[in-house]
C-alpha positions in Angstrom: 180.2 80.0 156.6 177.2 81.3 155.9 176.1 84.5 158.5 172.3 84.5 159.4 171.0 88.2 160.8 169.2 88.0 163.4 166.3 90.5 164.4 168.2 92.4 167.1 165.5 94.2 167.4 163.0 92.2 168.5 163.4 92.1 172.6 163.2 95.6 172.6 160.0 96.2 170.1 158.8 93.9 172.7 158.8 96.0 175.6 157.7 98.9 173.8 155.0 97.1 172.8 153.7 96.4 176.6 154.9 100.1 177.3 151.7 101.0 174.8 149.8 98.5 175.5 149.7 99.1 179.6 149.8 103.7 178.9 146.2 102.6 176.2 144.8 100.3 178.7 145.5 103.2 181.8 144.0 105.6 179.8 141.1 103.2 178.7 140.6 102.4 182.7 140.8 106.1 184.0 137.8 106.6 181.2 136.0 104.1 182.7 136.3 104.9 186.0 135.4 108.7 185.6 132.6 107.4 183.7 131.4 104.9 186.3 132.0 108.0 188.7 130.0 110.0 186.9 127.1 107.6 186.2 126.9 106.9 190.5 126.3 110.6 191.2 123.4 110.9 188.5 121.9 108.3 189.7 122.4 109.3 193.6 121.7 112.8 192.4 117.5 111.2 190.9 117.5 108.9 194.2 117.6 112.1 196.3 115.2 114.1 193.9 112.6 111.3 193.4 113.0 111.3 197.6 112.3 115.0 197.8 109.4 115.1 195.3 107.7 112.4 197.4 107.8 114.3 200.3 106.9 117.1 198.7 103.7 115.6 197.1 102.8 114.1 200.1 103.4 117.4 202.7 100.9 119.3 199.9 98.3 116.1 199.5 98.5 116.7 203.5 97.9 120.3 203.7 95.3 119.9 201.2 93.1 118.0 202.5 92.4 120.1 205.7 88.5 120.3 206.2 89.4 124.9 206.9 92.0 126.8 205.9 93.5 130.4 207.3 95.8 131.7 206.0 99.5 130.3 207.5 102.5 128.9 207.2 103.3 125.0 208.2 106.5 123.8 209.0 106.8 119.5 208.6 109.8 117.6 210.9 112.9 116.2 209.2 111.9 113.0 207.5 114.2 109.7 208.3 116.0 110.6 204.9 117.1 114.0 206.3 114.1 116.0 203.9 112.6 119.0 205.7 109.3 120.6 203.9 107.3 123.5 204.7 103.9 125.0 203.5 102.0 127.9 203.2 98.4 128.3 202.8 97.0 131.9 201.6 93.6 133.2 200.8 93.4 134.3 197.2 91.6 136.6 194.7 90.5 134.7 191.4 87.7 136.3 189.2 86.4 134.6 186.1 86.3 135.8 182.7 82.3 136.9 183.5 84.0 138.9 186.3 82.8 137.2 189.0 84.8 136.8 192.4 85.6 133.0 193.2 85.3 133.0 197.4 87.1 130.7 199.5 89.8 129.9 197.7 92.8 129.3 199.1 96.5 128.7 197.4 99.0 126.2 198.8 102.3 125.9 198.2 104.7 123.2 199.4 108.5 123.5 199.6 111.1 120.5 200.2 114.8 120.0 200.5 117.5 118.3 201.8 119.3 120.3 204.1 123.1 119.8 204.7 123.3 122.5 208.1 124.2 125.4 205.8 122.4 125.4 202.5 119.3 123.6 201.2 119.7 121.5 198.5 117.9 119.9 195.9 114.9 122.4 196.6 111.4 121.7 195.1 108.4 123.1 195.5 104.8 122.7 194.2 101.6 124.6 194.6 97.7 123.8 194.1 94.5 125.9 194.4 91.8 124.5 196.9 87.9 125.6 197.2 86.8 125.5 200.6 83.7 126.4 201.1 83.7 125.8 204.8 86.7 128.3 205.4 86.5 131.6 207.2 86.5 134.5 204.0 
């Protein structure tokens, strides 16, 4: 009688096969979820900014646009998205390269943020010179 061998082998090989095959695809899927994690907060993180920037363009296109300035500081209300901004307005001294004295100018500079009760996040700010020729010197 002739003996065949069988692979005894086999059922075992078997299972570790699916023992490697689920501990690659777990570490394939923890990758991918860190990743998709980390891809969300960027994304939140531009939302917020691009937010904050259009507040802030808008509180110094505000301030900016007064018909007289003196020289003070401006504080806006929270926005709807939880953004508070500020601004300050102050006289300044420019002189030309022919030494002359520019009057009536006047920088402005506009701050926002996103405030969480303690700290101020995601701060910005921005700044522009204005002529105003109707302005107390």
């Amino acid at each position: 009688m002739k003996h065949t061998r069988t692979a005894s082998y086999a059922p075992g090989f078997a299972l570790l096969e699916i023992i490697l095959a689920l501990a690659l695809f777990s570490l394939v899927a923890v990758g991918m979820t860190q990743a998709i994690d980390a891809i969300a907060r960027t994304s939140n993180d531009s939302r917020m900014e691009a937010q904050v920037l259009r507040v802030l363009e808008s509180v110094l296109a505000e301030v900016a646009h007064q018909p007289e300035f003196k020289a003070t500081s401006i504080t806006f209300n929270p926005t709807a998205d939880g953004i508070d901004a500020s601004a300050t307005i102050e006289k300044v001294k420019l002189i030309t390269k022919d030494k002359v004295e520019l009057d009536h100018m006047f920088r402005i500079r506009a701050e926002a943020w996103i405030s969480d009760g303690r700290s101020r996040r995601m701060k910005r700010s921005m700044e522009t010179y204005v002529y105003s020729p109707h302005s107390p010197i």
